[in-house]
matplotlib code that plots the C-alpha trace (Angstrom):
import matplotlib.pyplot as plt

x = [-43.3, -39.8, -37.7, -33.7, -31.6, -28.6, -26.2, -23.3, -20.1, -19.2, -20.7, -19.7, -21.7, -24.9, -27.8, -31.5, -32.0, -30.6, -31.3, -30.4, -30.8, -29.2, -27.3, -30.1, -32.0, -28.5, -29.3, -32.5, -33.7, -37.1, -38.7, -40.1, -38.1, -38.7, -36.2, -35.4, -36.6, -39.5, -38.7, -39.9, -39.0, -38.8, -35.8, -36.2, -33.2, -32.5, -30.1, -30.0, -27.4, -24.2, -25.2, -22.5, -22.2, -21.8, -23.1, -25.9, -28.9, -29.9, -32.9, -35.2, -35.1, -31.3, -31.6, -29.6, -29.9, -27.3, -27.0, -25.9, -25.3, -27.6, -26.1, -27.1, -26.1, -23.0, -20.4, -16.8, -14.2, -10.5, -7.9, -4.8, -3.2, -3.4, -3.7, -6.4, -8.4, -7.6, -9.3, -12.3, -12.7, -12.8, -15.6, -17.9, -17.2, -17.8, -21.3, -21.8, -22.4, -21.7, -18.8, -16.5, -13.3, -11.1, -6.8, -7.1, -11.2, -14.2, -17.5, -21.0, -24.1, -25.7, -25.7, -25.7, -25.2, -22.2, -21.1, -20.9, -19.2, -16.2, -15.8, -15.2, -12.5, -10.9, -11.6, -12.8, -16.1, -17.7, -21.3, -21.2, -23.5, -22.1, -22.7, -22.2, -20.7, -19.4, -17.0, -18.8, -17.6, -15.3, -18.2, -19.9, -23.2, -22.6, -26.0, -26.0, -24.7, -25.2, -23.4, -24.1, -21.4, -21.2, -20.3, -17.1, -16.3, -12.4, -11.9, -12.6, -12.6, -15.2, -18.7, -21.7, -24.8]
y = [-7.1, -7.2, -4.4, -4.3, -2.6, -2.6, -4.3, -6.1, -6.7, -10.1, -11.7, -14.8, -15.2, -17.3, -17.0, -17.2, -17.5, -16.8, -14.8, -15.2, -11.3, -10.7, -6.8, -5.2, -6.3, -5.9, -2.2, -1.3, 1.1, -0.3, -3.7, -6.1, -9.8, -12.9, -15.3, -18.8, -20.2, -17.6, -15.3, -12.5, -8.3, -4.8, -3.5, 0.2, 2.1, 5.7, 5.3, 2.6, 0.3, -1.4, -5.3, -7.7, -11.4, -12.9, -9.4, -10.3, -8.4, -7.7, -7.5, -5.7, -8.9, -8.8, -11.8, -12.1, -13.0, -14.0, -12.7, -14.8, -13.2, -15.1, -16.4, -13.8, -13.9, -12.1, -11.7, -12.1, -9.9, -9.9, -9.4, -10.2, -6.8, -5.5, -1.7, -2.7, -4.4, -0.8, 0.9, -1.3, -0.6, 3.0, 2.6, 0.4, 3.1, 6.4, 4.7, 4.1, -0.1, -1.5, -3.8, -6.5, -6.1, -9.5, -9.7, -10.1, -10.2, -7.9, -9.1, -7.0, -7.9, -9.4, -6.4, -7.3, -3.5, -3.5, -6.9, -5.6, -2.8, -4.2, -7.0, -4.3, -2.6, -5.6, -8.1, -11.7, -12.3, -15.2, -15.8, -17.1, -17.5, -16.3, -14.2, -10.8, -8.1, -5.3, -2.3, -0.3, 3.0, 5.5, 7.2, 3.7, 4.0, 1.6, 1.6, 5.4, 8.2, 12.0, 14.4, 17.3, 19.4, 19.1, 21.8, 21.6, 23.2, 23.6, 24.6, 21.0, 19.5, 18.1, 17.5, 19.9, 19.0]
z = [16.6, 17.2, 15.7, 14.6, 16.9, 15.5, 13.2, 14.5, 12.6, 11.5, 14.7, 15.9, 19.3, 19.4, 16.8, 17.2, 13.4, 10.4, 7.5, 3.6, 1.8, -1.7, -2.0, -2.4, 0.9, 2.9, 2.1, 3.3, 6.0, 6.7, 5.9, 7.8, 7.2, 8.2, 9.1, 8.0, 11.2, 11.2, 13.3, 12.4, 12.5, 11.8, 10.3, 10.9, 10.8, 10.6, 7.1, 5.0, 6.5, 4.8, 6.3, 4.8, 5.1, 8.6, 10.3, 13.0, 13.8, 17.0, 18.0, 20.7, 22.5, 22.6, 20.8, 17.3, 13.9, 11.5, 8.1, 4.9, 1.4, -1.0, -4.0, -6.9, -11.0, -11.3, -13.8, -13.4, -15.3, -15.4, -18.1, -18.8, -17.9, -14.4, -16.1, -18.3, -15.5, -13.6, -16.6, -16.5, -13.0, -13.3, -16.2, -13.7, -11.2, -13.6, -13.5, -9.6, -10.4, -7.4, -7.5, -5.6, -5.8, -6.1, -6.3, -10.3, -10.6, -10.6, -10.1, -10.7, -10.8, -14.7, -16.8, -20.3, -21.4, -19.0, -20.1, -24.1, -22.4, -21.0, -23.2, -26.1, -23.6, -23.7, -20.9, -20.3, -18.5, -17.1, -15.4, -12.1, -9.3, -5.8, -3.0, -4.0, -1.3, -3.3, -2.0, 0.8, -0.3, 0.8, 3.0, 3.7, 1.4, -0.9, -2.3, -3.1, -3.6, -3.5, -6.0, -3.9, -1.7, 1.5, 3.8, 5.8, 8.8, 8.2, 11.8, 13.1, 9.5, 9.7, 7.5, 8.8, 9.2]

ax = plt.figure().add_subplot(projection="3d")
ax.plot(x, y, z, "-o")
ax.set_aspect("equal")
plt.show()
């Protein structure tokens, strides 16, 4: 079977295939997927990786394939006030929802406990049916997170292993 060798960013080169994956597939570490034109391989990766609309795939063959965000159920909230929407923002991330960040707009995915939520702090929301890429993170793990320390080595400032 062919196996994933690595992603690459926003690739425009030629394509093999192509492959439609919703968030939560664009963040897997291992799965076997088949493509739209049935190709078919092993993504096997050491960490889960952050694979975002237009990335390719490449492939033990050297060979590509194209990634496309499916269209998911989301729901779109903005408010009048820039500060309020700032607010809301900082609720969504206080629980670690994953979330795209537009000019005047945040979208997450269908939530109807998250829905009541904001629309009691104040904002407008509306359902809409898109391709979802939320915020990758400050440490690029956008599908988890770890609340413990890490160790830093403040001669060379950096993170320890």
């Amino acid at each position: 079977m062919l196996r994933a060798i690595q992603t690459l960013r926003q690739w425009t080169g030629p394509a093999i295939d192509e492959v439609v994956l919703d968030y939560e597939d664009r963040h897997r570490r291992r799965v076997v997927i088949q493509a739209q034109r049935g190709t078919r391989f092993l993504l096997d990766l050491a960490q889960p990786a952050d694979i975002r609309d237009g990335d390719g795939i490449e492939l033990s063959s050297t060979a590509v394939v194209r990634v496309r965000a499916a269209e998911e159920s989301l729901i779109e909230i903005s408010c009048a006030d820039p500060h309020q929407l700032a607010r809301i923002a900082w609720h969504i991330g206080n629980r670690h929802i994953p979330a795209e960040i537009g000019p005047s707009t945040i979208r997450i995915r269908s939530d109807h406990v998250i829905a009541d939520m904001v629309v009691r702090l104040g904002a407008d929301i509306r359902s809409v049916t898109a391709p979802f890429d939320p915020e990758g993170g400050a440490y690029a793990a956008p599908a988890s997170h770890s609340h413990r320390p890490q160790e830093i080595d403040f001669d060379m400032g950096e993170a320890l292993p």
